[in-house]
Legacy VTK file of the C-alpha trace (Angstrom):
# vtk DataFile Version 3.0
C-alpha trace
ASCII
DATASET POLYDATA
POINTS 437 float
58.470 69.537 127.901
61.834 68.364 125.418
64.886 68.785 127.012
68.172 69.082 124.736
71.282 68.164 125.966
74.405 68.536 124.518
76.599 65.711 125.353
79.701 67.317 123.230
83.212 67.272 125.215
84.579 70.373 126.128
87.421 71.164 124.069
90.373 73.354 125.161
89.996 76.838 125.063
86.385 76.584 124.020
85.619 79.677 125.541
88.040 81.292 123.167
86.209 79.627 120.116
82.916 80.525 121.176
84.275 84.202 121.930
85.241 84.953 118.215
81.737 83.742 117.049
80.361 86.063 118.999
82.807 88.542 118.095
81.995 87.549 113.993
78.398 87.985 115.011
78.380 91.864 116.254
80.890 92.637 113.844
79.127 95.484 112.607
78.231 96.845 115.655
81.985 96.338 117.245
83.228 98.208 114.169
81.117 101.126 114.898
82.000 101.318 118.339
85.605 100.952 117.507
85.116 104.001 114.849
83.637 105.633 117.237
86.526 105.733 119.775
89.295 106.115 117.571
87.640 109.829 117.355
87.394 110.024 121.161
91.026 108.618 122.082
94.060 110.520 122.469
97.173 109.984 120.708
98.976 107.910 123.189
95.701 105.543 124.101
94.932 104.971 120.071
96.281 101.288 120.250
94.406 99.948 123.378
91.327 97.937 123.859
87.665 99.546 123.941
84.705 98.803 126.067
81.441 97.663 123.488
77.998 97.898 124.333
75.009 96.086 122.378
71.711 96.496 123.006
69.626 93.560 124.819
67.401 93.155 122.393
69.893 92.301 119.382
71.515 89.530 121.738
68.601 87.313 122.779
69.361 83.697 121.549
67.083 81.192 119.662
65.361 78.750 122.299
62.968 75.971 121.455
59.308 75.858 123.050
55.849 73.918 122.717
53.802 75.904 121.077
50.042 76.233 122.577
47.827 73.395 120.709
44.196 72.574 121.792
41.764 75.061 124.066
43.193 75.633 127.259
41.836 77.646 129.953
43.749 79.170 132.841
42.951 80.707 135.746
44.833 83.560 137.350
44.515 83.620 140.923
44.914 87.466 142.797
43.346 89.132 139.676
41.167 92.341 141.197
41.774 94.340 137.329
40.021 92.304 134.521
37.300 90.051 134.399
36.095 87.668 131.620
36.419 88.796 127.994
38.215 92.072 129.140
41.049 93.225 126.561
44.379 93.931 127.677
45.824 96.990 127.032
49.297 97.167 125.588
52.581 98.383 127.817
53.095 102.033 127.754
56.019 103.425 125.661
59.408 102.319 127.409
57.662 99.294 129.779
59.528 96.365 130.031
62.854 97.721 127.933
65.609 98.571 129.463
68.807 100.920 127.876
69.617 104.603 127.618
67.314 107.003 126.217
64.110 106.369 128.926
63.043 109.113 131.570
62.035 108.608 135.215
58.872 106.207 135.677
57.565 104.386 138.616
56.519 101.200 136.696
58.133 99.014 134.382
61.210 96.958 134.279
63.990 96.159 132.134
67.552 95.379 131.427
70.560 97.469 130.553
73.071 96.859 127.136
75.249 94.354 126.855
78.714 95.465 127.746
81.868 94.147 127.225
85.942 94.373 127.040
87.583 93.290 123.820
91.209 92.892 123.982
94.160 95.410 122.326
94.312 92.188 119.723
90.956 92.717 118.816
90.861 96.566 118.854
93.262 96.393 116.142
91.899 93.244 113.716
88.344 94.978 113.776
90.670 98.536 113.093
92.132 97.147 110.191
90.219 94.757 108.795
89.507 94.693 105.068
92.882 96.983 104.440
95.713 96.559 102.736
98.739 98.925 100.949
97.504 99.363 97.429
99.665 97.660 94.374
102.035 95.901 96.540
105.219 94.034 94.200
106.344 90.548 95.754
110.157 91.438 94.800
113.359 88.643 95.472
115.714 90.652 97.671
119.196 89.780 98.664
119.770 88.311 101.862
116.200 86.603 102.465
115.824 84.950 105.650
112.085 83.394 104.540
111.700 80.227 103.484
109.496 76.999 102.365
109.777 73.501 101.023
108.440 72.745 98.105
107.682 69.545 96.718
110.696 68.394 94.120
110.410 65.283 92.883
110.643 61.381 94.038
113.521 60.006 95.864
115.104 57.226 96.529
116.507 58.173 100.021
114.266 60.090 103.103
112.840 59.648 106.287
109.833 57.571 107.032
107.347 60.699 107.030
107.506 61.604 103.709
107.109 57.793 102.300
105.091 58.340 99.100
103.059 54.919 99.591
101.559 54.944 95.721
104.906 55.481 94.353
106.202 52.662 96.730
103.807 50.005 95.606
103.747 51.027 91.796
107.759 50.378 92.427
107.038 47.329 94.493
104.339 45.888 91.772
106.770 46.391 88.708
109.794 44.622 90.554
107.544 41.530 90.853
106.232 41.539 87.916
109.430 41.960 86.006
110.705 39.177 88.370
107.844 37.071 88.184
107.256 37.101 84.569
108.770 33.962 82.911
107.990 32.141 85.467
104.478 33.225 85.631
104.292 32.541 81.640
105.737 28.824 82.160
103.005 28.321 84.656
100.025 29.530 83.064
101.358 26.750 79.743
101.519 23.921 82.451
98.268 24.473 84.080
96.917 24.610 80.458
99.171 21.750 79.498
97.584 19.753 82.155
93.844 20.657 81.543
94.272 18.872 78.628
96.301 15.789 79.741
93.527 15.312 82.252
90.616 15.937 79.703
92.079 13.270 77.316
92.553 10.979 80.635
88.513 11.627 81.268
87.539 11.024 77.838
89.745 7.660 77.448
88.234 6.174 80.829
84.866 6.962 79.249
85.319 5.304 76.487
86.849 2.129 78.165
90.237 2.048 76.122
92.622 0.328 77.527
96.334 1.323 76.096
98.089 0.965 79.376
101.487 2.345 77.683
99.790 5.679 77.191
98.228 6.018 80.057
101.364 5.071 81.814
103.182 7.512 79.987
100.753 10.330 80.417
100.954 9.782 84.139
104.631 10.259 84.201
103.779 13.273 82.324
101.085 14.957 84.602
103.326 14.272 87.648
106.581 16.002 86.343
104.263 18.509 85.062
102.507 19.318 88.418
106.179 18.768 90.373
107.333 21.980 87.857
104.407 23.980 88.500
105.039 23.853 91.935
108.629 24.244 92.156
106.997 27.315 90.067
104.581 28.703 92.230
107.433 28.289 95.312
109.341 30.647 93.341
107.127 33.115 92.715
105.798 32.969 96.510
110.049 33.622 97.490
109.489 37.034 95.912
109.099 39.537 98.496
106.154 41.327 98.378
107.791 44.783 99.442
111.272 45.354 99.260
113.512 48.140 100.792
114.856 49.677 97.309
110.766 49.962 96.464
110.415 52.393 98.380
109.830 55.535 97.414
110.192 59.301 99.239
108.940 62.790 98.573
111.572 65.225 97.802
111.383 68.656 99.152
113.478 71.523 98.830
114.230 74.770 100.687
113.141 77.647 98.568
113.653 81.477 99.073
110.560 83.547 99.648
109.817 86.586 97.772
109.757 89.461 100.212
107.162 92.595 100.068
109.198 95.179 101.367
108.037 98.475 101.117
108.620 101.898 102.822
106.114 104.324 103.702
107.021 108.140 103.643
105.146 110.244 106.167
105.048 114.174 105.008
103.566 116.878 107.666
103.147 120.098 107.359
104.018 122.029 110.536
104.095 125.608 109.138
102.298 128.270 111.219
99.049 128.050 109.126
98.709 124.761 110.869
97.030 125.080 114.386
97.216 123.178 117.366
93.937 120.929 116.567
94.697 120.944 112.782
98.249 119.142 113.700
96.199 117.066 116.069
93.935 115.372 113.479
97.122 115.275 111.203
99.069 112.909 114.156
96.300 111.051 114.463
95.983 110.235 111.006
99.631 109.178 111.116
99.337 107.408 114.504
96.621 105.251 112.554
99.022 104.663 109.399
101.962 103.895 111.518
99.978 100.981 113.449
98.587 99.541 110.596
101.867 99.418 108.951
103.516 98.076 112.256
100.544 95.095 112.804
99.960 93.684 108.680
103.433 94.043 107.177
106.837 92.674 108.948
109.558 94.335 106.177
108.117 97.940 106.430
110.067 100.772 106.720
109.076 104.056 108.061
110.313 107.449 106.640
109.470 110.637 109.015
109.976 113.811 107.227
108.543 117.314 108.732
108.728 120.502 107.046
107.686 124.274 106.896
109.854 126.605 104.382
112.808 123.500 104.495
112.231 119.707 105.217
113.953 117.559 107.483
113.960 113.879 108.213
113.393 112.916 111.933
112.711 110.039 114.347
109.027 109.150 115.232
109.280 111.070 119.047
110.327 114.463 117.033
108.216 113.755 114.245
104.645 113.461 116.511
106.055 115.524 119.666
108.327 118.482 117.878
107.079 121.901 118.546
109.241 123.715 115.291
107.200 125.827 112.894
107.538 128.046 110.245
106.709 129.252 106.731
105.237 127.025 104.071
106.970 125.439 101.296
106.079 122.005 100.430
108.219 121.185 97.949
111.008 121.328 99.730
109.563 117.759 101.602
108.891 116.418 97.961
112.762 117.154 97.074
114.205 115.584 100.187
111.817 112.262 99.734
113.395 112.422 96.213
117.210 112.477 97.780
116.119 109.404 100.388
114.714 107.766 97.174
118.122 107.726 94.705
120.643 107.194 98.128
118.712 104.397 99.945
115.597 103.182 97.916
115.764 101.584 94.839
112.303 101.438 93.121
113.335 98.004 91.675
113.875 96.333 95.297
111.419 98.181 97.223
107.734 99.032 97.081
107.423 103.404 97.860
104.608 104.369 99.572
103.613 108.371 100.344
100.991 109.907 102.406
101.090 113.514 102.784
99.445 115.800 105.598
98.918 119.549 105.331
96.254 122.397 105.462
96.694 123.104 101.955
98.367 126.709 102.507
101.705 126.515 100.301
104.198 129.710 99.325
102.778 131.479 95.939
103.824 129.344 92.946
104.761 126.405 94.646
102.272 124.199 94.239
103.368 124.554 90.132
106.774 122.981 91.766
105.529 120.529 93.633
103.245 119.205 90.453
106.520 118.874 88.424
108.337 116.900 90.893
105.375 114.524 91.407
104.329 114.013 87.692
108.072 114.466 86.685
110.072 112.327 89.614
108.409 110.468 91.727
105.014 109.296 90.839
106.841 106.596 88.571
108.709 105.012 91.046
105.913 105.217 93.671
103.520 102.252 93.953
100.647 104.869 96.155
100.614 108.728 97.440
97.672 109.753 99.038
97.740 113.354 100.217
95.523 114.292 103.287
94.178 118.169 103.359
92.774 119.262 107.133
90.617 122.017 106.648
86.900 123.253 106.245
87.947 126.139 104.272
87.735 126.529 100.148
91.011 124.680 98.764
93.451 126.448 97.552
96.256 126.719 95.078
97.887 123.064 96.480
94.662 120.859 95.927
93.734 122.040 92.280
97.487 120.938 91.399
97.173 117.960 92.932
93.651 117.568 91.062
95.055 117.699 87.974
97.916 114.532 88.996
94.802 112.840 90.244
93.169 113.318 86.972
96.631 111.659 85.068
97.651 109.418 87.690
94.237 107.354 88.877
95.758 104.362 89.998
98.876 105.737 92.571
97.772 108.742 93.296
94.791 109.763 96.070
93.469 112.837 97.867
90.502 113.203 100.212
89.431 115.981 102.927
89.623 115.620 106.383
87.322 118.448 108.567
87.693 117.096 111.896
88.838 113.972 114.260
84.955 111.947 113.105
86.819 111.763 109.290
89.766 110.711 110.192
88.850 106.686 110.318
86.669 106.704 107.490
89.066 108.202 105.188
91.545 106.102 106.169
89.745 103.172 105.517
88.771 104.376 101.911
92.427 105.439 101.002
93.861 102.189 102.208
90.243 99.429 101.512
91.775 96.567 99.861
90.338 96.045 96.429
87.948 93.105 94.692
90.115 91.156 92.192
LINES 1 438
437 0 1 2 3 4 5 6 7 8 9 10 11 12 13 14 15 16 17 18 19 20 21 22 23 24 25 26 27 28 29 30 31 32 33 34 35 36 37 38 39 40 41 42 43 44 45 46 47 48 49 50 51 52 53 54 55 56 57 58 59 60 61 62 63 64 65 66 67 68 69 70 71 72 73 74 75 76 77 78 79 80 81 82 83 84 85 86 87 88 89 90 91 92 93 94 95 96 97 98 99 100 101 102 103 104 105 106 107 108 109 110 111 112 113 114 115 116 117 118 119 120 121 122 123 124 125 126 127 128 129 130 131 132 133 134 135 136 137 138 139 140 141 142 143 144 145 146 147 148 149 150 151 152 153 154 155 156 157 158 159 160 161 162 163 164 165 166 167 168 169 170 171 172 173 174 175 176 177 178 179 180 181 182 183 184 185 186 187 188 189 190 191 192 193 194 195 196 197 198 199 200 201 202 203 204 205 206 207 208 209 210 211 212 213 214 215 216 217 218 219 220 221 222 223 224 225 226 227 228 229 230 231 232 233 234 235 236 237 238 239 240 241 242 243 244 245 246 247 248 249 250 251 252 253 254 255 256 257 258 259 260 261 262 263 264 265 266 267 268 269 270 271 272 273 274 275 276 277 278 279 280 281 282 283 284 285 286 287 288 289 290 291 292 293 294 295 296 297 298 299 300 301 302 303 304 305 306 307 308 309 310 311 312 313 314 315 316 317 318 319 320 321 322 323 324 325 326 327 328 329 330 331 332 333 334 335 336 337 338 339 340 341 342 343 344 345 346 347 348 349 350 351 352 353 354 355 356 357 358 359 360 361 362 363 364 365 366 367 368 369 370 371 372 373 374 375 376 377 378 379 380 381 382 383 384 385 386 387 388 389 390 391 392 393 394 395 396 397 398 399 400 401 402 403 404 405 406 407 408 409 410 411 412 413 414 415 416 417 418 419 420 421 422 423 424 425 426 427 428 429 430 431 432 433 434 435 436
């Protein structure tokens, strides 16, 4: 039998490490699940954790085993079904597998899903994961509060930390040298100078000469000449090998961060062609917009307009709680987002989002009106409008307008069905799916 034992430390919060592994591992499944009760939730319970089961089967982990080498033969004490060379049937359908799904049976064991809690945090990553607010502009805005240092240069002056060390000894290295140099130069022609005073020293003794007044003299001369070079070499050895004007400090500088600010216009229709569970599935769908605006982008503005046969800005609580209704004409919501636009939203300072909510029922030739502004007005200073129609019905005059801007205006402009509360997700993750670069 090998035992493996992991000898590791424990680090801190190891169980929180080990969680989101798991969590990356069932990621498909958890996304499912959380798909799946973003349809069942109400409005007010949209942003809290969910309950996840797995199966068993699709959590068992690796484990390491001898396999069975050799003949072996066991004997199985008690056994009053099989005798020698009998075959062993199979387990029935269901034996020995646990879960949902199996009837009544008086044999046969198992074990039940896996179930756990993930947090409100995680609800919402797996929710939004993968999305992001198409064509968003990084735009410099007045009165930025953001910023980051960025590397500027070499200085003289700074705080230990930021000591550039091959800067300091490149500094250091030319000091010396330029320092060092003459002297350096003067010592390399002694040592030289002496080689050869000592060679002609050798070769004279060789040779047995015996002019005493040159040799005299030429030992006067390799003296003063080694007394130099080491006067010399003191010299050069006095030369600190690091000084404090060598060294050298990275410069950085506070700079301003570009800011994505955007705003986000939410348009409902509330006329009395909308019903109680079409309004539902359009608050949901807002709900879901608001939250993911709210959790991926700080600087995001929300604009809350509702409207039957006039349009009116309002806070969030009237906006998703407001029982007014009316007629239907929806330009009159594409006119007041125009207003709101030229008082408080410049297009060159802000990025202009749109998503639109409505049955599709609009007030004869309206729709022709609401095609002008949008073509005409707004789609050029909007970076995205996506328009949302809840029904199961044939469209009608409002969705083969906005076909045709669709058709001219690929890039900013969107429209997709919803039927019921099972579309709602998926649509919103295909109007909103971040895109491959």
């Amino acid at each position: 039998m090998a035992y493996i034992i992991d000898r590791r430390l424990n680090s801190k919060k190891k169980s929180t490490v080990n969680r989101q592994r798991f969590l990356r591992r069932y990621q498909q499944r958890i996304k499912k699940a959380v798909s799946e009760a973003i349809d069942k939730r109400s409005i007010t319970d949209m942003d809290k954790g969910e309950q996840i089961s797995i199966p068993t089967k699709d959590i068992t982990e690796p484990t390491f085993q001898h396999g069975s080498g050799g003949k072996n033969t066991r004997v199985l004490p008690g056994n009053d079904q099989f005798t020698r060379d009998d075959h062993i049937q199979r387990p029935r359908n269901g034996q020995g597998q646990g879960g949902a799904g199996q009837g009544a049976s008086d044999s046969g064991d198992g074990m039940d899903e896996f179930a756990f809690q993930i947090t409100q945090e995680e609800f919402l990553n797996f929710m939004f994961e993968d999305l992001e607010l198409p064509n968003l502009v990084k735009r410099q805005l007045m009165g930025v509060d953001n910023f980051e240092f960025r590397r500027a240069g070499i200085s003289n002056e700074g705080n230990p930390g930021k000591v550039n060390i091959i800067r300091s000894l490149r500094s250091a290295n030319s000091r010396r040298i330029a320092l060092t140099a003459k002297k350096r130069r003067r010592l390399k022609a002694i040592l030289k100078e002496l080689e050869e005073l000592e060679e002609e020293e050798q070769k004279e003794a060789d040779d047995n000469s015996a002019d005493l007044l040159a040799q005299d003299d030429r030992a006067k001369q390799i003296t003063a000449l080694k007394t130099e070079a080491q006067e010399l070499q003191t010299k050069i050895k006095r030369v600190p090998w690091l000084d404090d004007f060598d060294l050298k400090y990275n410069l950085h500088v506070k700079h301003p961060l570009p800011q994505s600010k955007a705003v986000m216009f939410c348009i409902m229709d509330v006329s009395g062609s909308m019903d109680q569970n079409t309004k539902d599935i359009a608050k949901r769908f807002f709900l879901l917009l608001y939250l993911f605006l709210q959790r991926n982008y700080e600087r995001t503005e929300v604009v809350f307009i509702r409207h039957h046969t006039s349009a009116k800005e309002v806070d969030e609580q009237e906006f998703f709680y407001s029982r007014e209704t009316g007629g239907t004409i929806v330009s009159s919501a594409l006119h007041l987002m125009d207003n709101i636009l030229t008082t408080r939203y410049s297009p060159s300072q802000w990025n202009i989002y749109c998503a639109q909510a409505s049955d599709g029922d609009n007030w004869n030739d309206d729709s022709s009106v609401c095609y002008k502004l949008l073509t005409e007005k707004l789609l050029h200073k909007l970076q995205y409008f996506s328009y949302i129609e809840i029904t199961s019905r044939d469209h009608q005059a409002l969705w083969h307008a906005y076909g045709k801007i669709l058709e001219d205006f690929p890039d900013t402009f969107a429209m997709k069905q919803l039927e019921d509360t099972a579309d709602i997700y998926p649509v919103f993750r295909q109007l909103f799916q971040k895109k491959a670069l």
